[in-house]
GUBAPA-734391 format. One record per residue (C-alpha): residue number from 0; residue in one letter; x, y, z. Coordinates in steps of 0.001 Angstrom, whole numbers. Example, Ala and Ser with C-alpha at 12.3 -4.5 7.8 and 13.67 -1.06 7.14 Angstrom:
REM GUBAPA-734391
+-----+----+---------+---------+---------+
|   i | aa |       x |       y |       z |
+-----+----+---------+---------+---------+
|   0 |  A |   12300 |   -4500 |    7800 |
|   1 |  S |   13670 |   -1060 |    7140 |
+-----+----+---------+---------+---------+
REM end
This chain:
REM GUBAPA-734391
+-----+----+---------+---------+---------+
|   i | aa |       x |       y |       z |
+-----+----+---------+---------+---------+
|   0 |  X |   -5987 |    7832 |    -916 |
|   1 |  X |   -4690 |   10584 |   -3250 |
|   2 |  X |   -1566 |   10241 |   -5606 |
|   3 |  X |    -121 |   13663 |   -6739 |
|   4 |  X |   -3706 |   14837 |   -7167 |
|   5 |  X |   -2845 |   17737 |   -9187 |
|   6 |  X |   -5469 |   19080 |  -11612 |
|   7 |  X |   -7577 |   16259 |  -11376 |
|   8 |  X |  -10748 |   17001 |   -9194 |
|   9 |  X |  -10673 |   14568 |   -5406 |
|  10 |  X |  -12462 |   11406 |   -6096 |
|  11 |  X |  -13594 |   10320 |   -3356 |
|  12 |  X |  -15452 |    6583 |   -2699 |
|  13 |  X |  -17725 |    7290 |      31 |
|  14 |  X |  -17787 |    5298 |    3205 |
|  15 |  X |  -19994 |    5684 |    6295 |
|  16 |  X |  -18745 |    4881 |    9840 |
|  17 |  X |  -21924 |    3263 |   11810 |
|  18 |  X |  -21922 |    5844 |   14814 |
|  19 |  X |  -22541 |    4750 |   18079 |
|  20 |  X |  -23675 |    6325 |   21043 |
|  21 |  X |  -21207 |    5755 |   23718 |
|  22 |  X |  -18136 |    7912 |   23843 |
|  23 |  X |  -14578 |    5338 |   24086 |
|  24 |  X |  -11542 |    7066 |   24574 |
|  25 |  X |   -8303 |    4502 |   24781 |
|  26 |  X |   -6071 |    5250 |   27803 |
|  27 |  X |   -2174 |    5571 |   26121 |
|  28 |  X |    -125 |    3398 |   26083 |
|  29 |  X |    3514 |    3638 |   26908 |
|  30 |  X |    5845 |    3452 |   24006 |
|  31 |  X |    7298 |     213 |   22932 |
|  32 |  X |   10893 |     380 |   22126 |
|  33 |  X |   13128 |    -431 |   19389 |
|  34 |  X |   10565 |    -147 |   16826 |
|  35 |  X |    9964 |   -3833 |   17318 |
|  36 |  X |    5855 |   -4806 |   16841 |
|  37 |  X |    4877 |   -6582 |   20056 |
|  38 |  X |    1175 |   -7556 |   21520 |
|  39 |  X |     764 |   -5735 |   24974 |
|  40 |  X |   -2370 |   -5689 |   26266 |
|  41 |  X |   -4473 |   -5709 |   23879 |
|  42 |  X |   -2622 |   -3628 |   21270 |
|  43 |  X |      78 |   -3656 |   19001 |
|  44 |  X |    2612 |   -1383 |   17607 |
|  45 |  X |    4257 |   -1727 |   13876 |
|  46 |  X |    6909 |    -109 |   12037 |
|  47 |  X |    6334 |    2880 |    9910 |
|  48 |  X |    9055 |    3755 |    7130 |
|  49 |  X |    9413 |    6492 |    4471 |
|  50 |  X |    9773 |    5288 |     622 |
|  51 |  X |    9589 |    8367 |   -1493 |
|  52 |  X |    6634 |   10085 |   -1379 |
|  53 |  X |    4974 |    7658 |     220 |
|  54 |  X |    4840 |    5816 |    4420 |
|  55 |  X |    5205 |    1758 |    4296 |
|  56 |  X |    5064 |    -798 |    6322 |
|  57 |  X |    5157 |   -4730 |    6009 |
|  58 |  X |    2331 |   -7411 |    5862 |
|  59 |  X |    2767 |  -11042 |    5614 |
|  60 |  X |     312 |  -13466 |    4053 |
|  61 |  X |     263 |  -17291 |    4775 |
|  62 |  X |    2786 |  -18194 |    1658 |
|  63 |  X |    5125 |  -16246 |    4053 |
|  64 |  X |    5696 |  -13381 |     846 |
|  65 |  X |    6099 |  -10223 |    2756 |
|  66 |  X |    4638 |   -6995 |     969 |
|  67 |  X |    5769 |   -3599 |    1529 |
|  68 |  X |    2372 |   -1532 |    1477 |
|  69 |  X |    1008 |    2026 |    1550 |
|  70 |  X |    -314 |    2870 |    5062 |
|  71 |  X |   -3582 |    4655 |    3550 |
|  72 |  X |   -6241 |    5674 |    6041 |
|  73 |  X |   -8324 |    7236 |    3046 |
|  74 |  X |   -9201 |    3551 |    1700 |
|  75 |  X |  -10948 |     262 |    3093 |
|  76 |  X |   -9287 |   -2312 |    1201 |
|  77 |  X |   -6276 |   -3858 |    1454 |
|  78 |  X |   -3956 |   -5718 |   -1831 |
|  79 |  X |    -941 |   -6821 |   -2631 |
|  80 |  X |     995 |   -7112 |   -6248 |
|  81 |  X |    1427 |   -3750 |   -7707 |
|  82 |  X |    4821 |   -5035 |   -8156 |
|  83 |  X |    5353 |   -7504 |  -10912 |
|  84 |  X |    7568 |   -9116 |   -9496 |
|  85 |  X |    5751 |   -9871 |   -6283 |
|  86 |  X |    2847 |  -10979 |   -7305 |
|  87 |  X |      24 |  -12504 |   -4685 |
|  88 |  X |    1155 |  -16272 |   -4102 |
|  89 |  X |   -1437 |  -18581 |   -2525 |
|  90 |  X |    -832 |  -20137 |     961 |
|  91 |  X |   -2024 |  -22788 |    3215 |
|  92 |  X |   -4990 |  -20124 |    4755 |
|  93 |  X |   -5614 |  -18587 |    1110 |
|  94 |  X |   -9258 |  -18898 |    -192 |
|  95 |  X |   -9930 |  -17540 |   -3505 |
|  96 |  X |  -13464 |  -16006 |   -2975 |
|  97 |  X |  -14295 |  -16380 |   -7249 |
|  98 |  X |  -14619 |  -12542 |   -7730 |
|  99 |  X |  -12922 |   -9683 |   -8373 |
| 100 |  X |  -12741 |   -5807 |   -7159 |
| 101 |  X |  -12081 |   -2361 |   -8628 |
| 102 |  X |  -10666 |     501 |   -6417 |
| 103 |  X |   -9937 |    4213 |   -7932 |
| 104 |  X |   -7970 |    6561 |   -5849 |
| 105 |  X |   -8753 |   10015 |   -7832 |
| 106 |  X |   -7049 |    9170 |  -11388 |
| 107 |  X |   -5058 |    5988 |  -10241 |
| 108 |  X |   -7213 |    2827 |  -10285 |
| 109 |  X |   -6976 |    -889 |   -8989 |
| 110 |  X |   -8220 |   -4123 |  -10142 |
| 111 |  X |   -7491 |   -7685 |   -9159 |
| 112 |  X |   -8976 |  -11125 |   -7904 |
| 113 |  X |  -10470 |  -11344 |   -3956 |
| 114 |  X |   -8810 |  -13823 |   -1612 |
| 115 |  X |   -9748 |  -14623 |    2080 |
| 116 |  X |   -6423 |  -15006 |    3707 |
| 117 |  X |   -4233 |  -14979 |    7033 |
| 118 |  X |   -2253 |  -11963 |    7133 |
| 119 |  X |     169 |  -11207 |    9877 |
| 120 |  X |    1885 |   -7565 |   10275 |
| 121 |  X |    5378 |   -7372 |   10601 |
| 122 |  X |    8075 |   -4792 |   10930 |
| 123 |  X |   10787 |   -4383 |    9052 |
| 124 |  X |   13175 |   -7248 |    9946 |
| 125 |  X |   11701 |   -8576 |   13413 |
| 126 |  X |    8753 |  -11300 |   13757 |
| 127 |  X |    5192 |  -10294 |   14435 |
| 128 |  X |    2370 |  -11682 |   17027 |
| 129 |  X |    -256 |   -9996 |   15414 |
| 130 |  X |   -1756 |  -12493 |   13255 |
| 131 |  X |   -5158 |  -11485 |   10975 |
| 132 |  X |   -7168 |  -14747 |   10155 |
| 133 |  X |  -10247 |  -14494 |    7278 |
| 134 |  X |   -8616 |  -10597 |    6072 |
| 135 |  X |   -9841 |   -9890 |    2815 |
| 136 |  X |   -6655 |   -9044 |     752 |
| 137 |  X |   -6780 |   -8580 |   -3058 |
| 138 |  X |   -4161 |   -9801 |   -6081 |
| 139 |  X |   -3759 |   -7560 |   -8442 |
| 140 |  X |   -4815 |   -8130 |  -12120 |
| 141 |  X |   -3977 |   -4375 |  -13319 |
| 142 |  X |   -3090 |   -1177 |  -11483 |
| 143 |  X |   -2796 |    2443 |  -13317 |
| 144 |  X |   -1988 |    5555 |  -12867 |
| 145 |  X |     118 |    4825 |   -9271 |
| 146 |  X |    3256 |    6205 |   -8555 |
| 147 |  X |    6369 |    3709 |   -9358 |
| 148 |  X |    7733 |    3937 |   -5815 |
| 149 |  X |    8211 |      -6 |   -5690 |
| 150 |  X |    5387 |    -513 |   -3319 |
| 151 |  X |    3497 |   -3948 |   -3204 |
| 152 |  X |     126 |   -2770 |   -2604 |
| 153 |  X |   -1796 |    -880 |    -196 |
| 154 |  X |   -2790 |   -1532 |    3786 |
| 155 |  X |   -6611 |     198 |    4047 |
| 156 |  X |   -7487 |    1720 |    7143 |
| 157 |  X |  -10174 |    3701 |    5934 |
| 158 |  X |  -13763 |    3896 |    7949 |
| 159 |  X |  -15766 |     673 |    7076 |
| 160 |  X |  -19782 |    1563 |    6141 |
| 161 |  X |  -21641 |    2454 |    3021 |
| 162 |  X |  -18606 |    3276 |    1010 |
| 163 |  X |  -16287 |     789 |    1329 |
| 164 |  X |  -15441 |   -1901 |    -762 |
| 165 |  X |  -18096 |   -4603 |   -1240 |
| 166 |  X |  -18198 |   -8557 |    -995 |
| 167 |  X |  -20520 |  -11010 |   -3198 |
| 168 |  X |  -23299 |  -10150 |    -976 |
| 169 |  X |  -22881 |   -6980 |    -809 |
| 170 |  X |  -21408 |   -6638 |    2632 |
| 171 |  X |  -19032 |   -4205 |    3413 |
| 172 |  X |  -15549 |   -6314 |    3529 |
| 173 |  X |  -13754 |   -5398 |    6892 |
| 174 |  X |  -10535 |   -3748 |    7269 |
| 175 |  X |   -7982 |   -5297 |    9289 |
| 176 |  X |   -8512 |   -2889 |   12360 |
| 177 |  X |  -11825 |   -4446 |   12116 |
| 178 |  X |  -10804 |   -8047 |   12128 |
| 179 |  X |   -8201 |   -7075 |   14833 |
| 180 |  X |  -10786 |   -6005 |   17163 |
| 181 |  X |  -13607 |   -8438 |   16187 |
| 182 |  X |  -11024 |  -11267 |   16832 |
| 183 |  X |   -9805 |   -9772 |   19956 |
| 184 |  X |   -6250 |   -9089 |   18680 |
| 185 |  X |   -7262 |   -5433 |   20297 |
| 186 |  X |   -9364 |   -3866 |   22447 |
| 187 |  X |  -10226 |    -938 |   20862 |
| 188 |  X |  -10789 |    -208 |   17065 |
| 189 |  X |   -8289 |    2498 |   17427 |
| 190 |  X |   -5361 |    3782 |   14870 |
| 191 |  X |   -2504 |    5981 |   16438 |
| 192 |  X |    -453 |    7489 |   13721 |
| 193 |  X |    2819 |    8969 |   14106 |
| 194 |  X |    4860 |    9848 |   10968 |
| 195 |  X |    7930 |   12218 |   11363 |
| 196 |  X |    9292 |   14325 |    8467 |
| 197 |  X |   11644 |   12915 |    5815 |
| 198 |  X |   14769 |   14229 |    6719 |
| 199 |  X |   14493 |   13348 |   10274 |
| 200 |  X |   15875 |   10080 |   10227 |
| 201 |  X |   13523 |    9022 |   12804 |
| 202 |  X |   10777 |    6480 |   12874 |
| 203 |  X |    7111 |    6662 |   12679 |
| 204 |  X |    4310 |    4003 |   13857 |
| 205 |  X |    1252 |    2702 |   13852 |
| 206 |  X |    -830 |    1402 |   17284 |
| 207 |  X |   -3812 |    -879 |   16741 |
| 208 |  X |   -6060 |    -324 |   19510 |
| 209 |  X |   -4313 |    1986 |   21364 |
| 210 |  X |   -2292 |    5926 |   20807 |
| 211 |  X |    1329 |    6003 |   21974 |
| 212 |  X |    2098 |    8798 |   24383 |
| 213 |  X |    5800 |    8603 |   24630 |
| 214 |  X |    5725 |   10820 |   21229 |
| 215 |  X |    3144 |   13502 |   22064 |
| 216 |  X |    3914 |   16453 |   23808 |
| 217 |  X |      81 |   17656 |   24818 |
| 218 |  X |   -3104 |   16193 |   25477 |
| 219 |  X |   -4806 |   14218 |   22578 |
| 220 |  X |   -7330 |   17104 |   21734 |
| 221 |  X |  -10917 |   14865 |   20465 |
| 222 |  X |  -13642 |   15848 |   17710 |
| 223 |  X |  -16540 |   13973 |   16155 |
| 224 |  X |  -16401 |   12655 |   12558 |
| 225 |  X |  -18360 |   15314 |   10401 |
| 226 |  X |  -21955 |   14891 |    9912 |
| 227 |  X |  -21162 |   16422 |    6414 |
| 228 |  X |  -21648 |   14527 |    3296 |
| 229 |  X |  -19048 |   13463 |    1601 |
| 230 |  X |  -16182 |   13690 |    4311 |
| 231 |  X |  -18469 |   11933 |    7018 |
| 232 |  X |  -17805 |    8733 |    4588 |
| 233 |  X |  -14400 |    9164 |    5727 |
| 234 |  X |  -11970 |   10184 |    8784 |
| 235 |  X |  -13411 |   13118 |    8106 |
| 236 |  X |  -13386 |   16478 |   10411 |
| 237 |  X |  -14849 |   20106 |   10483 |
| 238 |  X |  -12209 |   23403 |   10532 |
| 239 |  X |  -11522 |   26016 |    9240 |
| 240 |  X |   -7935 |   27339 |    8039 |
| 241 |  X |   -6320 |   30933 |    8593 |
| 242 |  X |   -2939 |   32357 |    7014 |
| 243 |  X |   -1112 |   34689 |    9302 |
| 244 |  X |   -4276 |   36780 |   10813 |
| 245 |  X |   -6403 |   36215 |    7786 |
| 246 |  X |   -9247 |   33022 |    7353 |
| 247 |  X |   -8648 |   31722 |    4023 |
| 248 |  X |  -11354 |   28820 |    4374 |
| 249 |  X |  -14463 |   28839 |    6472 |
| 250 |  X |  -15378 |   26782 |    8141 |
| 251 |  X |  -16411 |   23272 |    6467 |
| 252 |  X |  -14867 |   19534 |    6100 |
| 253 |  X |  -12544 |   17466 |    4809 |
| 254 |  X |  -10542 |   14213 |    5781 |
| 255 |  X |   -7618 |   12875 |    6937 |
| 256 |  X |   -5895 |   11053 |    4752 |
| 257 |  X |   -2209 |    9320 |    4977 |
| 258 |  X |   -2402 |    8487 |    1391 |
| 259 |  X |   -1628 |   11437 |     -21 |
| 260 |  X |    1672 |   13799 |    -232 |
| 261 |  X |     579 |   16951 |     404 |
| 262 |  X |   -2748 |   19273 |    2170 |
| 263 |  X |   -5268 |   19538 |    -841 |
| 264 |  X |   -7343 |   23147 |      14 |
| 265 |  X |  -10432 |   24165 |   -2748 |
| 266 |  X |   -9012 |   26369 |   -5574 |
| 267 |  X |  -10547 |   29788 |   -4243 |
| 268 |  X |   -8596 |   29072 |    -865 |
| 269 |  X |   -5058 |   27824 |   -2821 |
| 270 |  X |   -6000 |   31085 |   -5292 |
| 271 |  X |   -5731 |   33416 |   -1623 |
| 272 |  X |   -3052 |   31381 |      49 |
| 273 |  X |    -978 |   32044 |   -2589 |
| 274 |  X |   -2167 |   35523 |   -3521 |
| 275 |  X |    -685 |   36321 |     -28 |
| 276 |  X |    2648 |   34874 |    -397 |
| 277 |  X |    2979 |   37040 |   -3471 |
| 278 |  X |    3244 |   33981 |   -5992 |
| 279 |  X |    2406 |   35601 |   -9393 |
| 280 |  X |    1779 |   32302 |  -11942 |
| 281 |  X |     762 |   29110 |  -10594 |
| 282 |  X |    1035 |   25708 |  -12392 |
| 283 |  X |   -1670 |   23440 |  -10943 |
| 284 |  X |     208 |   20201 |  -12764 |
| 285 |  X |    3522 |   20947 |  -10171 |
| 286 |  X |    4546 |   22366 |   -7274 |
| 287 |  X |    4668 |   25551 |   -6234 |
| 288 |  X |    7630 |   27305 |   -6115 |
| 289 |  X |    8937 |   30084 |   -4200 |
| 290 |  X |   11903 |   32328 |   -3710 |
| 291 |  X |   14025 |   31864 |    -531 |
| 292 |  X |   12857 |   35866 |     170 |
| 293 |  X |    9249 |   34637 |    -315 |
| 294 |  X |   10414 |   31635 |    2347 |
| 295 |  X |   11144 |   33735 |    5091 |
| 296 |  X |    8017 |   36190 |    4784 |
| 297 |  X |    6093 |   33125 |    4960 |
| 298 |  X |    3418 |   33632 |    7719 |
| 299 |  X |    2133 |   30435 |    9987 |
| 300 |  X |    -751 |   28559 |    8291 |
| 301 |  X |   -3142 |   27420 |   11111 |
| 302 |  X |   -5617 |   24509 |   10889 |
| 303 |  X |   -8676 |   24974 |   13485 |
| 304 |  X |  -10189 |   21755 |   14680 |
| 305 |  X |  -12599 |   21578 |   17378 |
| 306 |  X |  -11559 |   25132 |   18131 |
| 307 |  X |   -8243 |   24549 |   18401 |
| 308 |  X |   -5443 |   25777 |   15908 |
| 309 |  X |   -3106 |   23345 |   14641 |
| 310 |  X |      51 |   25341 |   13496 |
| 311 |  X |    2401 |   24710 |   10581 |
| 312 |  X |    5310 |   27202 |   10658 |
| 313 |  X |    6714 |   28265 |    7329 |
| 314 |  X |    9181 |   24908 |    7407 |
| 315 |  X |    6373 |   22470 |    7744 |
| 316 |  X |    4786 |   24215 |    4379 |
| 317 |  X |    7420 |   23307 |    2601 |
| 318 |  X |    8515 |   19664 |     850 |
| 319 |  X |   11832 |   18612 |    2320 |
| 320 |  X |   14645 |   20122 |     665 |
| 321 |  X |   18187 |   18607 |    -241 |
| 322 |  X |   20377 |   21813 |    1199 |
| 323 |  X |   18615 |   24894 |    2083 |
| 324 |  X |   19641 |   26573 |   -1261 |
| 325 |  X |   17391 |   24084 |   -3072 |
| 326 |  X |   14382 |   24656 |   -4690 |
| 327 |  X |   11387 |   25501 |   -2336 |
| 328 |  X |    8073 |   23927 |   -3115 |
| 329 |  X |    4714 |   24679 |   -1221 |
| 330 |  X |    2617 |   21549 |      56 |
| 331 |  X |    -318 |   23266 |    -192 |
| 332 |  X |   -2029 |   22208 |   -3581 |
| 333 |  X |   -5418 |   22947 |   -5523 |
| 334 |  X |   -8342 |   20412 |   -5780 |
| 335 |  X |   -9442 |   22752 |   -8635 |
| 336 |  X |  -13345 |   22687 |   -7314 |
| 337 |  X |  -14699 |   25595 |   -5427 |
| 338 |  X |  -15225 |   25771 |   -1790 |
| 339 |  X |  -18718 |   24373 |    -221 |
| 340 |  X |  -18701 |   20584 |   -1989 |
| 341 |  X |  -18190 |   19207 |    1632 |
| 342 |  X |  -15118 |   17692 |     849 |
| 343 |  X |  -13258 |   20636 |     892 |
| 344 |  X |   -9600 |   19455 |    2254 |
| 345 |  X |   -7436 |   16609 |    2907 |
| 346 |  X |   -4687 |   16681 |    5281 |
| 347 |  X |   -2177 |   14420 |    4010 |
| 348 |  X |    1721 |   14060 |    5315 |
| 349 |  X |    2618 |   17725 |    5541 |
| 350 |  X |     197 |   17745 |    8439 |
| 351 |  X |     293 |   14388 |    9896 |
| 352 |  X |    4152 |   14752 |   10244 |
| 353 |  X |    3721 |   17487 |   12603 |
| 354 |  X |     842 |   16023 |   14515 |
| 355 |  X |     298 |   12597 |   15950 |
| 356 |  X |   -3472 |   11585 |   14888 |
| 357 |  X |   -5323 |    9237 |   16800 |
| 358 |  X |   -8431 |    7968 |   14632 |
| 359 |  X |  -11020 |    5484 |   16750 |
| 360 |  X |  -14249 |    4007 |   15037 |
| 361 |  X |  -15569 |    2854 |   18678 |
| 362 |  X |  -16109 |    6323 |   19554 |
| 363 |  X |  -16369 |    7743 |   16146 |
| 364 |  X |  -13691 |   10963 |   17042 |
| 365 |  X |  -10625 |   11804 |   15719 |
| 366 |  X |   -7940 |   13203 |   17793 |
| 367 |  X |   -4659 |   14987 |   17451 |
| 368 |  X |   -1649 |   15941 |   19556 |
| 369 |  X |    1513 |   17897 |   19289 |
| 370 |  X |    5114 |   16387 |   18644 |
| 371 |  X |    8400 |   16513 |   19012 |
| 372 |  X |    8446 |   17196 |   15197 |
| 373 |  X |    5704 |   19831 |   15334 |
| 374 |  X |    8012 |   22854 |   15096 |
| 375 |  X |   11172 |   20464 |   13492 |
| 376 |  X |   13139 |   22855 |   10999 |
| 377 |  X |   13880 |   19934 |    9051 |
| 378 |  X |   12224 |   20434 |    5676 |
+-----+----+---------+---------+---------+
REM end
């Protein structure tokens, strides 16, 4: 997960997804309606909401307290009590495990006591039937350096392996896609992600166990996690980018990652992306501005995975904007290290608004699709 990583350099905490050798690919599922989280077959769909910068949703523990977290596939573990004034409470199912557990996300860091605990994911004002029994979840003793978006804490649905988070014994703890599918709550250990852009006023989702094809308009389009080191830790993917007819990043990898607000490129690539839009001084501490002229000589910024290019038109490179005379910021941003560190990029909401991302540890692939919102105009 990345926060407004700005000059700070990615921190990443590695994590290694166990491959296997059969190939899985979930059949899709039809969409379920209303937004409502239901159990069909062996999957389950849950509310996905827009506070900010940032895409929540709501998890319940067994003291009934409902938390509004951080959907954040770039991170194992989840926790609850960022907010004072919603701290952890103990419940009926709550085990207090005697230990405690420090997370960083770049500069921002977590710390706070490890419970065992039922948690059961809900959507905003409906009930649930998914219900999570023995999830770790985490109280928070002290958290710095995250935004002050009122969040509660933050729902991991990172890759589970070397990296993640570690119990007493020095286990990996699972995530709750793992404890979904080791419970049989799902069938497959399979996240389909669908955010839509700001000013939409749509809906996004998340699927556990299955991908949603009511909100895709192409085939889900598969690749392999990266063998590279560190991005292979992650949901982590090899492309290469181009800017109009020009490649501005060879190829290498990088990760997907739904914790963060914008698509982080190495500092020689940000240096030529903007060096073609004309953009003579660049702040690395803000956004990057441009001038409604520069806006409309803006050339398509393609993403190649797998072969195929993954287009954002000039509207989907820029943050949302009030009314289209307001100021126009870039969501491409600087990790301030050169190219060639194998962590070269994360694709953060600018691109997973535009493209529905299916990520499945049974098969170890990630897979995208076009949307409805893929060419939207509304930024």
């Amino acid at each position: 997960m990345i926060f407004h990583r700005n000059t700070m350099s990615p921190c990443y905490l590695f994590r290694f997804i166990i491959l296997t050798l059969l190939i899985v690919r979930p059949k899709p599922a039809r969409a379920l309606r209303n937004h409502q989280l239901k159990k069909r077959d062996g999957f389950g769909v849950l509310t996905l909401l827009r506070t900010g910068d940032l895409y929540v949703t709501t998890i319940q523990t067994s003291s009934l307290n409902e938390y509004e977290v951080v959907v954040d596939t770039g991170s194992t573990y989840t926790w609850v009590g960022a907010n004072p004034n919603k701290p952890y409470l103990e419940g009926p199912s709550s085990h207090y495990t005697r230990y405690k557990i420090t997370e960083k996300y770049g500069s921002a860091q977590y710390s706070g006591r490890a419970y065992i605990d039922t948690i059961t994911l809900r959507p905003f004002g409906d009930a649930s039937v998914l219900i999570i029994n023995d999830q770790a979840v985490g109280s928070a003793i002290s958290v710095a350096g995250l935004p002050n978006s009122g969040m509660d804490g933050i729902l991991g649905l990172g890759l589970t392996g070397e990296a993640s988070i570690k119990d007493q014994d020095g286990n990996p703890i699972p995530t709750v896609v793992d404890n979904l599918y080791n419970q049989g709550v799902i069938t497959s250990a399979v996240l389909g992600v669908y955010c839509v852009p700001q000013n939409s006023g749509g809906f996004g989702h998340i699927a556990f166990g299955n991908y949603i094809d009511d909100v895709i308009t192409s085939q889900v389009n598969y690749v392999p996690i990266t063998r590279t080191s560190p991005s292979r830790n992650y949901w982590g993917i090899d492309a290469y980018f181009t800017y109009g007819t020009r490649t501005i990043l060879g190829p290498t990898s990088g990760t997907i990652d739904s914790g963060t607000n914008a698509i982080h490129v190495p500092h020689d690539t940000f240096v030529a992306y903007c060096g073609d839009i004309s953009v003579a001084q660049v702040d690395l501490r803000n956004w990057v501005t441009i001038t409604i002229q520069q806006y409309n000589d803006l050339q398509t910024l393609s993403i190649v995975i797998g072969g195929q290019p993954y287009d954002l038109s000039p509207n989907a490179q820029i943050l949302p904007r009030t009314t289209t005379s307001s100021p126009i910021s870039l969501i491409i941003r600087s990790t301030v290290q050169p190219s060639g560190l194998g962590d070269d990029f994360s694709l953060g909401h600018p691109f997973i608004q535009r493209y529905y991302v299916v990520f499945n540890a049974t098969s170890s692939q990630v897979g995208f699709a076009s949307t409805h919102y893929t060419n939207s105009q509304s930024n």
